[in-house]
N, CA and C of each residue as an Amber inpcrd file, in Angstrom:
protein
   699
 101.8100000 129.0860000 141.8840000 101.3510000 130.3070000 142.5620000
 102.3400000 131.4370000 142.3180000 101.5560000 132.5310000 141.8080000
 102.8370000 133.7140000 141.6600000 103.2280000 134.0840000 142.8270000
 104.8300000 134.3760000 143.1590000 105.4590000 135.1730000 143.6950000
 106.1940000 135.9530000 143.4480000 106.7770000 136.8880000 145.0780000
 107.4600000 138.4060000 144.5330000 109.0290000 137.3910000 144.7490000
 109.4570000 137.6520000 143.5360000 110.6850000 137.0250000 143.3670000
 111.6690000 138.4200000 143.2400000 113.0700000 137.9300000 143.5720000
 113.8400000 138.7240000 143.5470000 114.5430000 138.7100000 142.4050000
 114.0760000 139.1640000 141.5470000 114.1790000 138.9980000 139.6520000
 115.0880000 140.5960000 138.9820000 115.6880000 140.7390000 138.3790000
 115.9590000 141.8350000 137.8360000 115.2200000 142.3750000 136.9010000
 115.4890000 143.6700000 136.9940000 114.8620000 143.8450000 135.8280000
 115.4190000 143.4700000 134.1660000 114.7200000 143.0440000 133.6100000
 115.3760000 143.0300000 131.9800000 115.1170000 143.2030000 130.9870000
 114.4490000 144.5860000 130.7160000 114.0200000 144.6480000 129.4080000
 114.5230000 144.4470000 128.4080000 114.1030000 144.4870000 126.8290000
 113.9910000 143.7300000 126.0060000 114.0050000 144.8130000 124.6430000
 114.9090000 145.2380000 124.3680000 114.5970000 146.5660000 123.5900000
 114.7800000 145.7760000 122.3110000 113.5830000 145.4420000 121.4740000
 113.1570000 145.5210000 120.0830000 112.1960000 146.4580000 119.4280000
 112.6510000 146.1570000 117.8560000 111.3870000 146.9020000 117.5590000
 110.2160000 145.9690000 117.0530000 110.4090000 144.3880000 117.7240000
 109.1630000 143.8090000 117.4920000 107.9770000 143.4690000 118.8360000
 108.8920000 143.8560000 120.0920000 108.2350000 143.8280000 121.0520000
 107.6120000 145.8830000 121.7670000 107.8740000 146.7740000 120.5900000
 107.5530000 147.6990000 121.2100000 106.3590000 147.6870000 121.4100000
 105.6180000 149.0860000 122.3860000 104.0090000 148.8190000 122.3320000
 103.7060000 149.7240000 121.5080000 103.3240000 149.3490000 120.3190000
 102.5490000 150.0280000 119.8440000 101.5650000 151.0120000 119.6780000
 101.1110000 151.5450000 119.5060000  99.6470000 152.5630000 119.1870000
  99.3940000 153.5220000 118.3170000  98.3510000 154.1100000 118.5860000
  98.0030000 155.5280000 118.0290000  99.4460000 156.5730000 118.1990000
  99.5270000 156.8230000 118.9350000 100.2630000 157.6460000 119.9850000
 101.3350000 157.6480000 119.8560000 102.7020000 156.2220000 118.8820000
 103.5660000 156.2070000 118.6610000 104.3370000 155.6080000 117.8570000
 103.0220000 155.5320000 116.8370000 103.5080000 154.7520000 116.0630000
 104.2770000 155.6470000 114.8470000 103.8240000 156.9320000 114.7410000
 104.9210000 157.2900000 113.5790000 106.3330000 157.0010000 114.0500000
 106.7380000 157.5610000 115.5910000 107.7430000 157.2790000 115.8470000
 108.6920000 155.9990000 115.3890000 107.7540000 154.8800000 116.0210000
 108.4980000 153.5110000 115.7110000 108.5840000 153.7530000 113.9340000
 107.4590000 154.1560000 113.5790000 107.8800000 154.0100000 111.9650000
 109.2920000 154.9850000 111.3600000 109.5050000 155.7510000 111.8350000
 110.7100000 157.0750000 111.8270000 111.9880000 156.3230000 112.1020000
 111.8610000 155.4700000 113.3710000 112.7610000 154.5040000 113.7900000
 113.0650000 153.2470000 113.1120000 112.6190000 153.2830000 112.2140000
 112.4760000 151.8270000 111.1870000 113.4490000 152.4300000 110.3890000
 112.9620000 153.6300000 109.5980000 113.2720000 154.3380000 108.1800000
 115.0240000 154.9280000 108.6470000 115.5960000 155.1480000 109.9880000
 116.5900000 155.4880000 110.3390000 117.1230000 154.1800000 110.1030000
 117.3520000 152.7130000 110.6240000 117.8950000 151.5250000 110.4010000
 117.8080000 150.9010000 109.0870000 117.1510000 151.4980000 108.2890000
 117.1610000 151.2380000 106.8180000 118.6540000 151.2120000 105.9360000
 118.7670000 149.5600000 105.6710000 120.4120000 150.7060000 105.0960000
 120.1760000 151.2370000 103.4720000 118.9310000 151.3730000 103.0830000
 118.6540000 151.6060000 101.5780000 117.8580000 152.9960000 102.0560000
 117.7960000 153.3650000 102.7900000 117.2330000 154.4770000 103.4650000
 117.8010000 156.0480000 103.3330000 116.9150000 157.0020000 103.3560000
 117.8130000 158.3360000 103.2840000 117.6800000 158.8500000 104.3140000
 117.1290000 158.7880000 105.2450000 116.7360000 159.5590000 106.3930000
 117.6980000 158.9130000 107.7770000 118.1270000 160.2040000 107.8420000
 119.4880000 159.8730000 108.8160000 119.6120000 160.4490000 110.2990000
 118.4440000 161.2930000 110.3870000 118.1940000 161.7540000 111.3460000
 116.7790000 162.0770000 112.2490000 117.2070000 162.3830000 113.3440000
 115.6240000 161.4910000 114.0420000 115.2810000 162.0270000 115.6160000
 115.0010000 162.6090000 115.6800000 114.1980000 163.4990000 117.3640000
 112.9840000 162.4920000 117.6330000 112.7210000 161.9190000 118.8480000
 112.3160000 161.6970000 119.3700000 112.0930000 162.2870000 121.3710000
 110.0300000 162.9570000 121.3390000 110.5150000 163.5520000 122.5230000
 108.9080000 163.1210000 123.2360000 108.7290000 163.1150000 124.9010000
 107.5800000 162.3890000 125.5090000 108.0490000 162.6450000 126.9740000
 107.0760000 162.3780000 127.5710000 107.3350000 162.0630000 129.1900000
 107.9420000 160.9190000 129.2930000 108.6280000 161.0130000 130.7240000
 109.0600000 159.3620000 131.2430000 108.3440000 158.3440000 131.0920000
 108.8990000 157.3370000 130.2700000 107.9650000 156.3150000 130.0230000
 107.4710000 156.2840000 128.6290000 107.6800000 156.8690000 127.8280000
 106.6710000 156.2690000 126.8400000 107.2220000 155.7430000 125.8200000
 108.4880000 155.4210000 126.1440000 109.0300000 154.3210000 124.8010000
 110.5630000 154.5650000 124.3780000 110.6340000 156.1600000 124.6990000
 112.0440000 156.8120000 123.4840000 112.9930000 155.7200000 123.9830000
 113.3960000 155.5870000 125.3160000 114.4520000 155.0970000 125.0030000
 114.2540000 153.4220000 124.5090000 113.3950000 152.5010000 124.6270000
 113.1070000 151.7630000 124.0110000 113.3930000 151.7000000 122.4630000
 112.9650000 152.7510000 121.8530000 113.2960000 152.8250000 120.3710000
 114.8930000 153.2820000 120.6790000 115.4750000 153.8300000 120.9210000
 116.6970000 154.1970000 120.6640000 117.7480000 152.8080000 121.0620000
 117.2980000 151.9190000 121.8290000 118.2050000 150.5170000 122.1660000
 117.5310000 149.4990000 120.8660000 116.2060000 149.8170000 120.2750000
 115.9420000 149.3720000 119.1090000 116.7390000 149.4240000 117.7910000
 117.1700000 150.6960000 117.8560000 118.2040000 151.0950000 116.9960000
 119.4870000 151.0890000 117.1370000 119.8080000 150.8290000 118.2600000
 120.6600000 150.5130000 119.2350000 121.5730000 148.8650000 118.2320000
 120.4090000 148.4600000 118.5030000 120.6060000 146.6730000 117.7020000
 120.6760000 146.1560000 116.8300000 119.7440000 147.1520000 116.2720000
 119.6020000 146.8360000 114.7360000 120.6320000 147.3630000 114.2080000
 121.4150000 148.4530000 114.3410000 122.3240000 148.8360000 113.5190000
 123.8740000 148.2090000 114.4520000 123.7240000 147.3450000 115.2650000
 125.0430000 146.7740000 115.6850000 125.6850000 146.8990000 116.9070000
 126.2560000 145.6400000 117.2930000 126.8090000 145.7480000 118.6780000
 127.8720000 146.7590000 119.1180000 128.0770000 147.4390000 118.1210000
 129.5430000 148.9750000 118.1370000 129.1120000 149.7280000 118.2080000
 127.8740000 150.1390000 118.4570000 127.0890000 151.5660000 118.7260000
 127.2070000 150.8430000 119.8280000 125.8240000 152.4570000 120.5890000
 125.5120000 152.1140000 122.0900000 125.0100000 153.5570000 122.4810000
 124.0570000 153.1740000 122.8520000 123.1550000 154.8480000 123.2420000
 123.5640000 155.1360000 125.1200000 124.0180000 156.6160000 124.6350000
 124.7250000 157.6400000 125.4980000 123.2820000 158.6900000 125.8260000
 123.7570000 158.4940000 127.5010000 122.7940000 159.6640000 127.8910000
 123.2740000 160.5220000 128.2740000 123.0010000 162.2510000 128.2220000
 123.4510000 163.2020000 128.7420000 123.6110000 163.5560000 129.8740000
 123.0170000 162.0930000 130.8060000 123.3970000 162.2210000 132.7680000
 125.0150000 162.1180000 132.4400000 125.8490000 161.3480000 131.4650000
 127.3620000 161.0310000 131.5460000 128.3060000 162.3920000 130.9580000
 126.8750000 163.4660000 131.4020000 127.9100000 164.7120000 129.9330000
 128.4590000 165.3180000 131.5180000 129.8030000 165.8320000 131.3050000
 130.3320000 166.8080000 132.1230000 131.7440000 167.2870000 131.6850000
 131.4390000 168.5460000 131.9930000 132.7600000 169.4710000 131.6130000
 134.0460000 168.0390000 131.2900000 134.2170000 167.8660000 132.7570000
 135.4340000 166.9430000 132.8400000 135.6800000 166.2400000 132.2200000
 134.9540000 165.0900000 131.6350000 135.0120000 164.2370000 130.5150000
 134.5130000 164.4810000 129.2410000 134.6380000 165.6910000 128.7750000
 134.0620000 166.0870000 127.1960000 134.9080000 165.5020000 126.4340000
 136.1720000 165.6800000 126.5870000 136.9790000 165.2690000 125.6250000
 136.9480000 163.4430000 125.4170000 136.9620000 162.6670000 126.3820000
 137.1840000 161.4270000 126.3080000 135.8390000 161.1250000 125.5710000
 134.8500000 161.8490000 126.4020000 133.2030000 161.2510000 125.6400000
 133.6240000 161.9170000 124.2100000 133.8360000 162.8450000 123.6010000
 133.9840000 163.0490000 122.1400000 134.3210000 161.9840000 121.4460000
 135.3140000 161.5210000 121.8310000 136.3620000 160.8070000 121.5430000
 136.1150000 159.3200000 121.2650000 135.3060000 158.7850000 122.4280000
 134.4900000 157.2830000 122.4440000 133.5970000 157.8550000 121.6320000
 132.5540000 158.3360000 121.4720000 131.2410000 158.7840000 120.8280000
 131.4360000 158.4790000 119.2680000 132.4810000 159.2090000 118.7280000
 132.6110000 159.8170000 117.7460000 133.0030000 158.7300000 117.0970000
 133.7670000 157.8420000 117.8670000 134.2420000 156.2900000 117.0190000
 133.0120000 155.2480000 116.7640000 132.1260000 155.9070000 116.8910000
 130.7730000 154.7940000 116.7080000 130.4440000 154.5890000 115.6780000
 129.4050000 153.8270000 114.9510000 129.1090000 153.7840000 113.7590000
 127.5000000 154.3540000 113.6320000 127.0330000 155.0150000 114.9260000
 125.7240000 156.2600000 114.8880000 125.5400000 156.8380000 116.2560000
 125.2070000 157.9460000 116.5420000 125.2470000 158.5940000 117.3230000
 123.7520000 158.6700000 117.8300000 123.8800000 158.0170000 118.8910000
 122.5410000 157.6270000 119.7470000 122.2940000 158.5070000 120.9060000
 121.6950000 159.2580000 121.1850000 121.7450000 160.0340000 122.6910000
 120.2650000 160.3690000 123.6590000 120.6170000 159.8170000 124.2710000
 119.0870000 159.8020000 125.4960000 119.2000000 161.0730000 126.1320000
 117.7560000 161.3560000 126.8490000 118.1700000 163.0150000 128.0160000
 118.8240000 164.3040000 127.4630000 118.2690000 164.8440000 126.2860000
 119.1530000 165.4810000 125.8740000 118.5600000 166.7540000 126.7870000
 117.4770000 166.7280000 127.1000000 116.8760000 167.6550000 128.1840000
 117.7850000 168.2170000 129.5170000 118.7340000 166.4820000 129.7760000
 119.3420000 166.4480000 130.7690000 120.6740000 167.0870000 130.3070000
 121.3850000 167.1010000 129.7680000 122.3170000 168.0600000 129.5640000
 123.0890000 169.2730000 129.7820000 123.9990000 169.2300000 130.7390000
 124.0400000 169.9910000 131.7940000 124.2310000 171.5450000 130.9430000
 123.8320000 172.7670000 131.1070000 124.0220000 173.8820000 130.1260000
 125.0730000 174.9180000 130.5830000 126.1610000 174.3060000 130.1330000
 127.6660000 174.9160000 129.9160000 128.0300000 174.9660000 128.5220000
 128.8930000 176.3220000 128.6470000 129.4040000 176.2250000 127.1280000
 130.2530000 174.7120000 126.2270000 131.0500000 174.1790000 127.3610000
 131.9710000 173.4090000 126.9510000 130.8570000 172.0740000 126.1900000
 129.7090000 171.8660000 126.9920000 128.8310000 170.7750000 126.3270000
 127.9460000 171.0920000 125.4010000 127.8220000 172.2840000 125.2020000
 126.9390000 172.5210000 123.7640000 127.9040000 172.6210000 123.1890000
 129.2390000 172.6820000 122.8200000 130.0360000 172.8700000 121.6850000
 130.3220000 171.1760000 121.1040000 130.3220000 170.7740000 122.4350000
 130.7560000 168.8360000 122.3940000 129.8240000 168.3650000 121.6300000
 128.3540000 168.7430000 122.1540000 127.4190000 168.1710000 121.5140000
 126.8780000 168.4580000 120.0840000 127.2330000 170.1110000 119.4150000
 127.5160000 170.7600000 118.1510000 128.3710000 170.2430000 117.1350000
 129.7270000 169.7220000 117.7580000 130.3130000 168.9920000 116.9060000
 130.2380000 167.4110000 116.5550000 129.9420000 167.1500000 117.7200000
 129.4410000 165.4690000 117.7600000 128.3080000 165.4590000 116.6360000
 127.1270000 166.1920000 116.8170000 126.0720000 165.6780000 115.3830000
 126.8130000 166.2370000 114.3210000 127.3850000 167.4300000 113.7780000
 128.1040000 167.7890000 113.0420000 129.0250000 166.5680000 112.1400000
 129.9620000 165.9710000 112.9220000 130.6510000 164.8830000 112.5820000
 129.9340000 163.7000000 112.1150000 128.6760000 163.5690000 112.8150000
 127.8610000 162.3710000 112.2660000 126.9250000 162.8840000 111.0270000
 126.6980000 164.4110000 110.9600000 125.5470000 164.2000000 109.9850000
 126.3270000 164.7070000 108.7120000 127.4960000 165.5040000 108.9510000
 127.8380000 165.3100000 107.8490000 128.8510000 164.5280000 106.9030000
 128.9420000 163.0980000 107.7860000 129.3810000 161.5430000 107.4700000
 128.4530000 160.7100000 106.7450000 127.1110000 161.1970000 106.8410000
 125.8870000 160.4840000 106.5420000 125.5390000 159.6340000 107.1680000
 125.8970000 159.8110000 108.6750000 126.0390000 158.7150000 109.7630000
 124.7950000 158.5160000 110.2630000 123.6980000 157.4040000 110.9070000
 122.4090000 158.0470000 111.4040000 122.8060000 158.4930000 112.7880000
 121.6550000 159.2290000 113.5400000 121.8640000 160.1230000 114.8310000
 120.5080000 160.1970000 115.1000000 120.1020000 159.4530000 116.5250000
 118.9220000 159.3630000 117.0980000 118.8080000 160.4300000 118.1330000
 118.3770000 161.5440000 119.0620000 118.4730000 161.8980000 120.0180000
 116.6560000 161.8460000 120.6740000 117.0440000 161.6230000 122.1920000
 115.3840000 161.8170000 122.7310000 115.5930000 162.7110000 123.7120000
 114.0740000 163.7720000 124.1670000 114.4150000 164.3740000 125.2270000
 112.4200000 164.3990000 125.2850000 112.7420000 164.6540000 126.8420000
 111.5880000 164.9440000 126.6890000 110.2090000 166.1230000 126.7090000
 111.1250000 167.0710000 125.5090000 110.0830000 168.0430000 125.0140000
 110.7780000 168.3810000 123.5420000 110.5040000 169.5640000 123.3780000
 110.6140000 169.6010000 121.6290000 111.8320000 170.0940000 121.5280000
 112.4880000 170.0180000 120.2340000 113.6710000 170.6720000 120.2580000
 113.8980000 172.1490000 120.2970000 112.4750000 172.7630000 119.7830000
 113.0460000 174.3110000 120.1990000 112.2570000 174.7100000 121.1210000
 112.2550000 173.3070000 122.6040000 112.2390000 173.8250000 123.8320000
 113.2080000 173.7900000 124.8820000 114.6490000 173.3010000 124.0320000
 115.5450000 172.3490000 124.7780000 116.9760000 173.7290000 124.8520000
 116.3990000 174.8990000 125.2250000 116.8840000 175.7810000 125.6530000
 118.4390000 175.4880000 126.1190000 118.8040000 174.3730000 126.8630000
 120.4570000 173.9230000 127.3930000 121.1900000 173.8180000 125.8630000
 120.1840000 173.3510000 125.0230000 121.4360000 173.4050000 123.4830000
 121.6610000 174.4270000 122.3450000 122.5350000 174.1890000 122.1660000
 123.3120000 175.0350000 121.3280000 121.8920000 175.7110000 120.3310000
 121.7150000 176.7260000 119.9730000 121.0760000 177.2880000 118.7580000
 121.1450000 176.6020000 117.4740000 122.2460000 176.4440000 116.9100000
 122.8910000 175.7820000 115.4920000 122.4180000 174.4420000 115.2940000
 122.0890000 173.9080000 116.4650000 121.7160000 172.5530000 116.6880000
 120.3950000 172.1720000 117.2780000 119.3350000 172.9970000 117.4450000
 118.2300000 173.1640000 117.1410000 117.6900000 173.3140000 116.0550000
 118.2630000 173.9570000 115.2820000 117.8220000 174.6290000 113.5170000
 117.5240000 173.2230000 113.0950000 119.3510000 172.6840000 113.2680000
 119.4580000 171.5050000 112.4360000 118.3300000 170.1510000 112.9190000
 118.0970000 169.8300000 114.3570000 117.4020000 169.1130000 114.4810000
 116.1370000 169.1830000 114.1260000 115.3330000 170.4650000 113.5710000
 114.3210000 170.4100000 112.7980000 114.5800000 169.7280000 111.7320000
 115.1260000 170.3350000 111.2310000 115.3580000 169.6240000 109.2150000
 115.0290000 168.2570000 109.9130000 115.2980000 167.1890000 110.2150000
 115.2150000 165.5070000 110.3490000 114.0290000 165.4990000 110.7360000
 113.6200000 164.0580000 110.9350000 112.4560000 163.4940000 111.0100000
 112.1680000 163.7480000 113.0130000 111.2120000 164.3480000 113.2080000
 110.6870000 164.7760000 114.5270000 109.4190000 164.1230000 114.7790000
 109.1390000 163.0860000 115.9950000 108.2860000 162.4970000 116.1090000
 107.8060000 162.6170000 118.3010000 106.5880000 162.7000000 118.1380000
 106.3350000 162.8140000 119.3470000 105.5660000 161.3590000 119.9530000
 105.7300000 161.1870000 121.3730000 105.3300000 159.8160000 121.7850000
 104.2710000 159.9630000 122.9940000 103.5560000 159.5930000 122.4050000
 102.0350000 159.5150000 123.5820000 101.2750000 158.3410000 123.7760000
 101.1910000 158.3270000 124.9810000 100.6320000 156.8960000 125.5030000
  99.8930000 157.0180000 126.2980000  99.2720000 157.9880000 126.5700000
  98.1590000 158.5000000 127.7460000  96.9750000 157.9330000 127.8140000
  96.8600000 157.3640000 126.6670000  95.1600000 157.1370000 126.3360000
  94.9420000 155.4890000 127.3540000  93.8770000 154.7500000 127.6370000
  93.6500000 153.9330000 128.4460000  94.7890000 152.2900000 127.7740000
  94.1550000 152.4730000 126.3580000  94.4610000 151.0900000 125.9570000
  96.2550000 150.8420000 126.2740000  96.7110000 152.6180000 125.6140000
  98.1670000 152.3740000 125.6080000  98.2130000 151.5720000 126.8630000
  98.3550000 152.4470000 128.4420000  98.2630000 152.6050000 129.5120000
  98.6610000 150.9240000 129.3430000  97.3970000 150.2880000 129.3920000
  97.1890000 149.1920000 129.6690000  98.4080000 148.0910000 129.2910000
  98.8820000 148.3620000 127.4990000  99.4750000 147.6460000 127.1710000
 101.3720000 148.1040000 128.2600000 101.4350000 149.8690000 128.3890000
 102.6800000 149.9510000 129.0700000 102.4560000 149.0440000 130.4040000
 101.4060000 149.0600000 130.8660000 101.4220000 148.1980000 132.3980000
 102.0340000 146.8210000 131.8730000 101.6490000 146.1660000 131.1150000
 101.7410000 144.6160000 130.6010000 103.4870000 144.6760000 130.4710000
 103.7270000 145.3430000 129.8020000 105.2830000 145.1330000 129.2310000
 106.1500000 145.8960000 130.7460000 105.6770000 146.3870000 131.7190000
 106.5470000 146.7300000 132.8330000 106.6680000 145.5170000 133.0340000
 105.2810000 144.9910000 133.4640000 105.7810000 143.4190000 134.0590000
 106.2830000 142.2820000 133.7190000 106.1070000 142.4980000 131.8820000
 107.2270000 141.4900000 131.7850000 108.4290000 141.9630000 131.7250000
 108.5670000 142.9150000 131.8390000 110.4300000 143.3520000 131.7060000
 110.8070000 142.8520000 133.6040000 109.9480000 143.1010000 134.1340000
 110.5160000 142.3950000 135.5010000 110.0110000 141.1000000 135.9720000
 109.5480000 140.2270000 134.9530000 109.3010000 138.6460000 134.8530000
 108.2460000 138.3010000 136.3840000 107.5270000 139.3550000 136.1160000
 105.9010000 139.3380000 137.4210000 104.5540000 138.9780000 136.4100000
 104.0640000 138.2410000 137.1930000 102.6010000 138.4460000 136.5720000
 101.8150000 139.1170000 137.3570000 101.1390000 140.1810000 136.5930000
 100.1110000 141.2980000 137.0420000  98.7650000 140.6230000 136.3500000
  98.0950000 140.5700000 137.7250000  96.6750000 140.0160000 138.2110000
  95.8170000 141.1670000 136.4080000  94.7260000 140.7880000 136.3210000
  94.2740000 141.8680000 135.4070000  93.5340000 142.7690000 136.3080000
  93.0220000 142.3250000 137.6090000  92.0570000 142.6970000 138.1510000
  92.9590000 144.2080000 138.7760000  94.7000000 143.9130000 138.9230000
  94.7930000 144.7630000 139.4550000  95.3760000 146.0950000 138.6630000
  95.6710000 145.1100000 137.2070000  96.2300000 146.3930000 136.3710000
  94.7690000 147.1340000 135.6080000  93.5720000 146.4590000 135.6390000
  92.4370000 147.5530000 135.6060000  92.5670000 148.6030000 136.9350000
  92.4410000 148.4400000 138.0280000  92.3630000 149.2340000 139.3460000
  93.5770000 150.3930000 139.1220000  94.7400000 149.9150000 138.4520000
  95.5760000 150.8860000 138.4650000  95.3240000 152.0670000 138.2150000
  95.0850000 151.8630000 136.2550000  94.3160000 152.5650000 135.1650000
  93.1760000 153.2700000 135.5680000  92.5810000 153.0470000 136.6430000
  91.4990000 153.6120000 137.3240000  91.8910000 154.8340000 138.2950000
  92.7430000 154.7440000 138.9140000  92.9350000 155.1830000 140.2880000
  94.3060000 156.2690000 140.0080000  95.3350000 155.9120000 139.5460000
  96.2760000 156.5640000 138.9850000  95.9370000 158.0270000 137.9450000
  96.8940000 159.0000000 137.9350000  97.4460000 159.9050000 137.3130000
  97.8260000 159.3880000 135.6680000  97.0450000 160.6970000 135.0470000
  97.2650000 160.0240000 133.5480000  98.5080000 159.7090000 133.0380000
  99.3010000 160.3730000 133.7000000 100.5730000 160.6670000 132.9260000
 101.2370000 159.2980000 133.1120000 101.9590000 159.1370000 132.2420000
 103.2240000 158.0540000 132.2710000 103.7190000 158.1370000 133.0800000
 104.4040000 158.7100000 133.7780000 105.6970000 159.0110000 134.8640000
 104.8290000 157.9250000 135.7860000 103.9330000 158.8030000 136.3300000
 103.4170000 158.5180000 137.1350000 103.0250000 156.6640000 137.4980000
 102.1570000 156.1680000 136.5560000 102.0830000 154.9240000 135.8820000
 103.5860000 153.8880000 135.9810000 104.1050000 154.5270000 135.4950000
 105.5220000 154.2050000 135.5660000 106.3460000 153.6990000 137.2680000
 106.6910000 155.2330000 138.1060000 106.7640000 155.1460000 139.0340000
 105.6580000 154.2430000 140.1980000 104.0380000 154.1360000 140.0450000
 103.4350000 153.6460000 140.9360000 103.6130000 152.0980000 140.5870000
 104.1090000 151.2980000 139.1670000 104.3630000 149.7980000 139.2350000
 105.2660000 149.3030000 139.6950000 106.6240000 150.2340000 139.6610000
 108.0280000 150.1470000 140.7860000 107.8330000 149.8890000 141.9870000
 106.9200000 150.6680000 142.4560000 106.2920000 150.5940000 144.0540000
 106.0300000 149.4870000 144.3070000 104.9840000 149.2820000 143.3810000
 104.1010000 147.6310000 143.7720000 105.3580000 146.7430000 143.6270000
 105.7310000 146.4550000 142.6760000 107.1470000 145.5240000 142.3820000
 107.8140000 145.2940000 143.8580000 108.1420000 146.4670000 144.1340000
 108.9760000 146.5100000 145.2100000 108.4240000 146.0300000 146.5660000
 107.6070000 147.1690000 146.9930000 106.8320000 146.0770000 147.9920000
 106.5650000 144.5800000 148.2470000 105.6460000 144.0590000 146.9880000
 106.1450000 142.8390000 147.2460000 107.1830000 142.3200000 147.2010000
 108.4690000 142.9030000 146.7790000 109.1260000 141.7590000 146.9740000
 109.9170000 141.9920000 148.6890000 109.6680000 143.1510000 149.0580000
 110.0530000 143.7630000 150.7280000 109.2170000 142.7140000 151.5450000
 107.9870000 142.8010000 151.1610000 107.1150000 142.1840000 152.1800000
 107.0030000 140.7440000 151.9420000 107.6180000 139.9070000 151.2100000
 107.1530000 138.8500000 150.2150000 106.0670000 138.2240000 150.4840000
 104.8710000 139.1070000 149.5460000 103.8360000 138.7180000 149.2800000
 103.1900000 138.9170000 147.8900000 102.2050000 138.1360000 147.7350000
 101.6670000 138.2050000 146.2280000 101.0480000 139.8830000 145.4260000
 101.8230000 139.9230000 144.4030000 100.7660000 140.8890000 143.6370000
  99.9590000 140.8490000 143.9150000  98.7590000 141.8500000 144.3640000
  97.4920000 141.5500000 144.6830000  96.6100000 142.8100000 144.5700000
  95.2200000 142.7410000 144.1270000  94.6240000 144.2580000 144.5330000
  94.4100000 144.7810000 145.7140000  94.4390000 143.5550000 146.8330000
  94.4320000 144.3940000 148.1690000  96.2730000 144.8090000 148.4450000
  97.0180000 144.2230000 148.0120000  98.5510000 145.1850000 147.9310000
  98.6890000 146.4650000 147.3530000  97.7470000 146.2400000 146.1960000
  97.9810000 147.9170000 145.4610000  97.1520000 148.4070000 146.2880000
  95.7640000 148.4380000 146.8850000  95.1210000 149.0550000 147.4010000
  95.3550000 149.7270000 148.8190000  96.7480000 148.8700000 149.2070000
  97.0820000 149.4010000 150.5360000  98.3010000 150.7090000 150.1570000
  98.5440000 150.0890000 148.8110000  99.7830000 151.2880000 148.8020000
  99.5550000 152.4730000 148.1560000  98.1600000 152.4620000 147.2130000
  97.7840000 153.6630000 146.7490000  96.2030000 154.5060000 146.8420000
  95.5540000 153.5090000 147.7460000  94.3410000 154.1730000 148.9310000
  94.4840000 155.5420000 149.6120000  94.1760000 156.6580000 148.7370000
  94.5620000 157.9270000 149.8520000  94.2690000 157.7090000 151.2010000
  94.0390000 158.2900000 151.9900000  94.7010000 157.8230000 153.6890000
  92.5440000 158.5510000 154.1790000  91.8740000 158.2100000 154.5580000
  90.7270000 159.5650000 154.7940000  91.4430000 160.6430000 155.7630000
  90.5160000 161.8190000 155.7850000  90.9430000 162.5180000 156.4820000
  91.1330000 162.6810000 157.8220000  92.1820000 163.2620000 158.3470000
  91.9320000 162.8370000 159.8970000  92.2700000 161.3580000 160.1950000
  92.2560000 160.5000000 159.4030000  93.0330000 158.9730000 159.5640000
  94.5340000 158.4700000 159.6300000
């Protein structure tokens, strides 16, 4: 009998378990051609709502190119530690960076972050970054480093459509070792907000609940937690 176990989460960042689709697959293919070591393409934008894979591909690449990398997000950028993060960063063997959206917009971190790809791209080093919108919407960075992130390979990630949906529901739950009823990950897909985030955030819920209340995944569980209320009720 399934239960809400008190399990961690653990995803699984390959690039043989990504989900696939319409919607993202040039990406994963962009992300292939970067881990290539017979490869020329050394650089690589990846950008989407919460949820739809980037950072998945970037711990993909993460692996494939070796346990001495390690993808850096721009929640760890701050004035205070520019220099040390230069410093660790720069000793890597590719420059991986999540949130570049998130990036706090001070001079001292667009210069960090100007010279950091600088140093990698013109090493012939690869350099993944994700954010989630385009690069010449990412207003917190440097100018010089917009230009340049055009020239590389720019890929966008969409998963909106039902089937994706379906398959991101499947792989939440196995990254947190639950089995989801089908009956209730159709109801989701039904009832839910198209967007990823959203999708995203409402399977945390369920997760959680049961394991607060310890009781089974269930459609009358989702139905209690995402049933608008009637009015006046």
């Amino acid at each position: 009998m399934q239960q809400a176990l008190d399990l961690p989460v653990t995803p699984s960042y390959r690039f043989e378990n990504f989900v696939c689709c319409d919607g993202n697959a040039t990406a994963l293919a962009f992300a292939r051609q970067l881990t290539d070591p017979d490869g020329h393409e050394k650089l690589l934008v990846l950008y989407g709502p919460t949820g739809c894979g980037k950072s998945h591909l970037l711990h993909a690449i993460q692996q494939t190119i070796g346990c001495d990398s390690r993808v850096a997000s721009c929640k760890e950028f701050t004035d205070g530690n520019s220099i040390g993060l230069f410093e660790e960063l720069s000793s890597l063997p590719a420059l991986l960076v999540d949130d570049l959206h998130l990036l706090p917009d001070t001079p001292v971190l667009r210069q960090m972050l100007w010279e950091l790809f600088n140093h990698f791209h013109s090493a012939g080093l690869p350099v993944a970054l994700a954010a989630n919108r385009t690069p010449r919407e990412l207003t917190n960075l440097d100018d010089h480093l917009i230009s340049r992130l055009l020239w590389g390979l720019v890929a966008q990630l969409d998963v909106s459509d039902d089937t994706s949906r379906r398959m991101l529901i499947a792989k939440l739950a196995a990254d947190r070792q639950v089995l989801l009823p089908d009956d209730v990950a159709v109801w989701l897909l039904t009832v839910l907000p198209r967007d990823v985030g959203a999708l995203v955030n409402a399977c945390n819920s369920l997760y959680r609940a049961a394991l607060e209340q310890q009781r089974k995944i269930s459609l009358r569980l989702a139905r209690e937690l995402f049933t608008p209320s009637a009015p006046g009720g």
